[in-house]
C-alpha atoms as an extended CHARMM CRD file, in Angstrom:
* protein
*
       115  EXT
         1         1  UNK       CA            -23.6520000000      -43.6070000000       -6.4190000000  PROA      1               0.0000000000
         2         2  UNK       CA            -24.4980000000      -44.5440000000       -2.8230000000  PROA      2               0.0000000000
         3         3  UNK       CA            -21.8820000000      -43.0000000000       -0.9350000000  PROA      3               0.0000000000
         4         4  UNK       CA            -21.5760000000      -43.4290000000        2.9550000000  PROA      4               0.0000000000
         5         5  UNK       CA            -19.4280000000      -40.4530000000        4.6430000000  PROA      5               0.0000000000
         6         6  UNK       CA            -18.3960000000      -41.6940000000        8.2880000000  PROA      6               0.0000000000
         7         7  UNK       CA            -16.6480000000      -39.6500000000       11.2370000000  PROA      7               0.0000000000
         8         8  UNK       CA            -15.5660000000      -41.1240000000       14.7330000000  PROA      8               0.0000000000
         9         9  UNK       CA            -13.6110000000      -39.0470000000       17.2380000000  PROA      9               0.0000000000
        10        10  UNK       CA            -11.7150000000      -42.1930000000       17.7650000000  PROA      10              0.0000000000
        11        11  UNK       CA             -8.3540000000      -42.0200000000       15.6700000000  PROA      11              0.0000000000
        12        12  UNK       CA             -7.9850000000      -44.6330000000       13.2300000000  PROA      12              0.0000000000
        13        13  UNK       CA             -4.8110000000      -46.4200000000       11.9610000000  PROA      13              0.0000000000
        14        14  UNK       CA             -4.5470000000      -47.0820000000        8.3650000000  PROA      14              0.0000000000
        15        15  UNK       CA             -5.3530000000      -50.9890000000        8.8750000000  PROA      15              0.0000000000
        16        16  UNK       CA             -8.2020000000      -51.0720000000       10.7500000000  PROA      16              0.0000000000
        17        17  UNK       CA             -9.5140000000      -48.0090000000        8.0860000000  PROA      17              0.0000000000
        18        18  UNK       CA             -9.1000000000      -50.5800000000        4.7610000000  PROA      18              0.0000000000
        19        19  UNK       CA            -11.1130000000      -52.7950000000        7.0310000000  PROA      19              0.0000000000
        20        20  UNK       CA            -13.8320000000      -50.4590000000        7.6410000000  PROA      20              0.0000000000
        21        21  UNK       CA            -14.2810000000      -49.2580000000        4.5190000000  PROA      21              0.0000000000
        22        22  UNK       CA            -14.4790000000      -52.6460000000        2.9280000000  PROA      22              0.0000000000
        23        23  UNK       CA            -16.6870000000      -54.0440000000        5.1470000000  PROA      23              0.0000000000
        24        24  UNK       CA            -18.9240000000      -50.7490000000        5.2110000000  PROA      24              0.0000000000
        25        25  UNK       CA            -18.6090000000      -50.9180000000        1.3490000000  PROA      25              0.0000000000
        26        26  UNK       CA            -19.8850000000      -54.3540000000        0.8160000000  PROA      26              0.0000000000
        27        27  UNK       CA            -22.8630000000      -53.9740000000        3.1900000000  PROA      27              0.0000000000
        28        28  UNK       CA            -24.2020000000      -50.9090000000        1.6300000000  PROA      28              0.0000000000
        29        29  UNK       CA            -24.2490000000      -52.5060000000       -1.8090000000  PROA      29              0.0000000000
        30        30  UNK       CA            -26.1550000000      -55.5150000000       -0.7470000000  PROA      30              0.0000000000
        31        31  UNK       CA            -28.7680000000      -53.8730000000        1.4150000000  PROA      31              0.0000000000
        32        32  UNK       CA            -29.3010000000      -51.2450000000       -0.7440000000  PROA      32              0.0000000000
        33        33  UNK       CA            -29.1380000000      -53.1790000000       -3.4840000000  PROA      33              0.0000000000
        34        34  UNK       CA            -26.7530000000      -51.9410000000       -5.7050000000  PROA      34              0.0000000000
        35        35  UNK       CA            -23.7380000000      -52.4970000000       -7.5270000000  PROA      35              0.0000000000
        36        36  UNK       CA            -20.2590000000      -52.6160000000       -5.2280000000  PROA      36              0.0000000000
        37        37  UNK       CA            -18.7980000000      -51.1340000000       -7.8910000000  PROA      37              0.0000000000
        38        38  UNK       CA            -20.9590000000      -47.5160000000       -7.8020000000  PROA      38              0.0000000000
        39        39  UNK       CA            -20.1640000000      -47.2670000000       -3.9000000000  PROA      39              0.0000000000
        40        40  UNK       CA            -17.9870000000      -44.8100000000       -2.5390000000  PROA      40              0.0000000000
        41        41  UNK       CA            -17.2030000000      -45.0960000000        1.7280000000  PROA      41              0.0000000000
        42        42  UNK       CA            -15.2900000000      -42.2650000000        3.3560000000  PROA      42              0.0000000000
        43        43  UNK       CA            -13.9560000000      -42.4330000000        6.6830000000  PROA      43              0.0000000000
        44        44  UNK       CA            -12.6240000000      -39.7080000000        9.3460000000  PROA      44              0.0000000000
        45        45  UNK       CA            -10.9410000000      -40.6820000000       12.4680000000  PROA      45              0.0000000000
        46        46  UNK       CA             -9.5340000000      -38.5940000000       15.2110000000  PROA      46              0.0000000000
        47        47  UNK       CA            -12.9400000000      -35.9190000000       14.7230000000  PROA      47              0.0000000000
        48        48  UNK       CA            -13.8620000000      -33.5910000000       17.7200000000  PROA      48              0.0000000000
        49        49  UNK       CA            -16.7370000000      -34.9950000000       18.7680000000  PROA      49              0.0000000000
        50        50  UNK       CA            -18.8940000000      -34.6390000000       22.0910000000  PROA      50              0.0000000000
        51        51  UNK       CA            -22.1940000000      -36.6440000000       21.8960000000  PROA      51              0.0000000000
        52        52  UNK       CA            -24.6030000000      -36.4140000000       25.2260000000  PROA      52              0.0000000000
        53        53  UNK       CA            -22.3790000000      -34.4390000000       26.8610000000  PROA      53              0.0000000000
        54        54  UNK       CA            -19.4440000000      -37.0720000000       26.7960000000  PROA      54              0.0000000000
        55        55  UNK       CA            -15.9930000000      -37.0890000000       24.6380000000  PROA      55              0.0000000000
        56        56  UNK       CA            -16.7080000000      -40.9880000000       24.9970000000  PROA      56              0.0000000000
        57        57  UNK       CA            -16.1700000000      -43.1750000000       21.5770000000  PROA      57              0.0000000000
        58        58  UNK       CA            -19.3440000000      -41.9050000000       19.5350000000  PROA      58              0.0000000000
        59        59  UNK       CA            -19.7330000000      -41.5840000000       15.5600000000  PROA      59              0.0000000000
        60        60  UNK       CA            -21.7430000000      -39.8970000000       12.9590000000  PROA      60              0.0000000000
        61        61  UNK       CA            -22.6730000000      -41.2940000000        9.4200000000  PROA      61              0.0000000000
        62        62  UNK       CA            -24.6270000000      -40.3360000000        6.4090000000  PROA      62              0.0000000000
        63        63  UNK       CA            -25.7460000000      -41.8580000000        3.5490000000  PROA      63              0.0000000000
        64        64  UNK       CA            -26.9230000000      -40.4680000000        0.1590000000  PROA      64              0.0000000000
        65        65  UNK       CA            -28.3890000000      -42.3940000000       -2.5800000000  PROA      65              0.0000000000
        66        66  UNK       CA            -30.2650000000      -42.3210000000       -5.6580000000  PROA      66              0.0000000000
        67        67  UNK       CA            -32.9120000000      -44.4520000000       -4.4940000000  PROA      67              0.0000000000
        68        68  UNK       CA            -32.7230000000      -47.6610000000       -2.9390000000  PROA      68              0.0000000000
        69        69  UNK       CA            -33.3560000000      -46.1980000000        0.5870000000  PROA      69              0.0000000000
        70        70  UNK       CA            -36.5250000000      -46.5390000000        2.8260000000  PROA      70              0.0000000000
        71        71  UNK       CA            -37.6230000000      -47.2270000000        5.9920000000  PROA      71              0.0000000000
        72        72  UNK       CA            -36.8940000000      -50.9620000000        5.6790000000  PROA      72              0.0000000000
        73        73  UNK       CA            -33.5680000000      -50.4680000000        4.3040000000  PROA      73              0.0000000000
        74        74  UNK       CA            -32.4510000000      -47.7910000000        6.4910000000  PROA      74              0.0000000000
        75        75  UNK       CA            -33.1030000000      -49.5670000000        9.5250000000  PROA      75              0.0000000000
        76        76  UNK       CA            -31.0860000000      -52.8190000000        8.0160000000  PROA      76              0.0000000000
        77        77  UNK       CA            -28.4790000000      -50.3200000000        6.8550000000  PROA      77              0.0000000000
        78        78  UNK       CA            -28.1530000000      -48.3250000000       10.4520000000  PROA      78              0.0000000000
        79        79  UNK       CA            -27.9090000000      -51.6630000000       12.1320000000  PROA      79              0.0000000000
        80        80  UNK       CA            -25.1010000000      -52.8860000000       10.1000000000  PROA      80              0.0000000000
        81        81  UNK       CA            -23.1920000000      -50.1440000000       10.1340000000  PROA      81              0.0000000000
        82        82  UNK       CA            -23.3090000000      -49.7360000000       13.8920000000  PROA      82              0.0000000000
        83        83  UNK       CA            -22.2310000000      -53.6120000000       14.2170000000  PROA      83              0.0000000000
        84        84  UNK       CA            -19.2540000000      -52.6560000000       11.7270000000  PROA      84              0.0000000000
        85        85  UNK       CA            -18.2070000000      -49.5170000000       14.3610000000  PROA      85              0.0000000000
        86        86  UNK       CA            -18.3390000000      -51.1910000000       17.4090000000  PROA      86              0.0000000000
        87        87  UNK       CA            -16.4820000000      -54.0510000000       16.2520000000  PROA      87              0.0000000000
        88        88  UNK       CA            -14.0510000000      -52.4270000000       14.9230000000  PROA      88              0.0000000000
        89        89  UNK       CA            -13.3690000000      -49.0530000000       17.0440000000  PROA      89              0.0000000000
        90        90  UNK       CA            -15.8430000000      -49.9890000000       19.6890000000  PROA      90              0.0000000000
        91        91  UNK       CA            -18.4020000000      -47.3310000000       20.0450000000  PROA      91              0.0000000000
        92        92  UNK       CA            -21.4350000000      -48.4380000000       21.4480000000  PROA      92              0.0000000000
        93        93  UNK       CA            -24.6230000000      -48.3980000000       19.2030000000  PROA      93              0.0000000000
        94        94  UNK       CA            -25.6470000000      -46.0660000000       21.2800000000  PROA      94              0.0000000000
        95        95  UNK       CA            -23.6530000000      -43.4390000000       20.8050000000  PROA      95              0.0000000000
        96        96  UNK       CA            -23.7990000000      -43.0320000000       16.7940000000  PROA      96              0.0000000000
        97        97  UNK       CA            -26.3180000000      -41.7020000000       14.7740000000  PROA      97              0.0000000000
        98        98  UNK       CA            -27.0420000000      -41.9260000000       10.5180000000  PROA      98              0.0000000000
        99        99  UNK       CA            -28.6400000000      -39.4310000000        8.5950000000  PROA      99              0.0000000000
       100       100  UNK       CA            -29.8510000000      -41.0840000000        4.9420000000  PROA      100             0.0000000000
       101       101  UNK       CA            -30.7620000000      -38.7490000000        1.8470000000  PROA      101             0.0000000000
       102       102  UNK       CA            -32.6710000000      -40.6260000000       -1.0480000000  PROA      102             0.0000000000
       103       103  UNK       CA            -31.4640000000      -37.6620000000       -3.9200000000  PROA      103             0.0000000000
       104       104  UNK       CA            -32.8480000000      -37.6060000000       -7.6370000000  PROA      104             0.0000000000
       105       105  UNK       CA            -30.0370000000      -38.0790000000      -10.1530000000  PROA      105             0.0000000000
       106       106  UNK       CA            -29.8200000000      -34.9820000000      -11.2090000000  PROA      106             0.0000000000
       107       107  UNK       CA            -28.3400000000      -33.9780000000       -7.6100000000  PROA      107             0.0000000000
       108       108  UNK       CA            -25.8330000000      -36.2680000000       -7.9210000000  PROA      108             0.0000000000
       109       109  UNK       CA            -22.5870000000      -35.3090000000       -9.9830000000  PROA      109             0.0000000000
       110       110  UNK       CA            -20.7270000000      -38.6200000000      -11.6530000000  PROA      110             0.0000000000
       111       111  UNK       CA            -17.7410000000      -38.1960000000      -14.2890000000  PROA      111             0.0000000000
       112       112  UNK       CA            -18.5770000000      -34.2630000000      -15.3410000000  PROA      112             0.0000000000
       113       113  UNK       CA            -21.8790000000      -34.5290000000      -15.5830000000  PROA      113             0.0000000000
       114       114  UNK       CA            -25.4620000000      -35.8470000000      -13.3000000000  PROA      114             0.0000000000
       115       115  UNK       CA            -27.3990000000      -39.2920000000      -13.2030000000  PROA      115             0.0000000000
């Protein structure tokens, strides 16, 4: 059910991608504390994007979840994916921003019907 949506306007091939995801995937299961298994990471390379006037390497994430988020966790989870961007498509920490949504289950959809 957590589900992190991701989009750079720095194009991304298909290996560094799988890398991405997987590492994005694995650290928003253990800091929010949920199953791997319920997490769903999408990422979107190659996005017009201007951020402080500049077309420089910049990102924008958000992440929704049925609970499990908080100021604690946020700031953990904002950190870690900003290590996992500039490693791997180098934009600076400074030049992304995450939105997070804690949702009740019934806002979230899951095999035809809601949590």
């Amino acid at each position: 059910m957590p589900t992190l949506n991701l989009s750079t306007n720095v194009p991304v091939d298909s290996v560094v991608s799988s890398d991405i995801l997987k590492d994005a995937s694995k650290s928003v299961a253990r800091i929010i504390g949920k199953p791997e298994s319920y997490v769903m990471v999408l990422l979107k390379g190659g996005v017009p994007m201007l951020f402080g006037g500049s077309e420089e390497p910049a990102a924008y994430g958000e992440v929704v979840s049925i609970g499990g988020l908080g100021p604690g966790v946020n700031g953990k989870l904002s950190a870690a994916i900003a290590d996992i961007l500039e490693s791997k498509l180098s934009v600076d920490k400074s030049r992304f921003y995450i939105k997070f949504y804690d949702v009740e289950g019934s806002y979230f959809g899951f095999r035809g019907s809601t949590f």
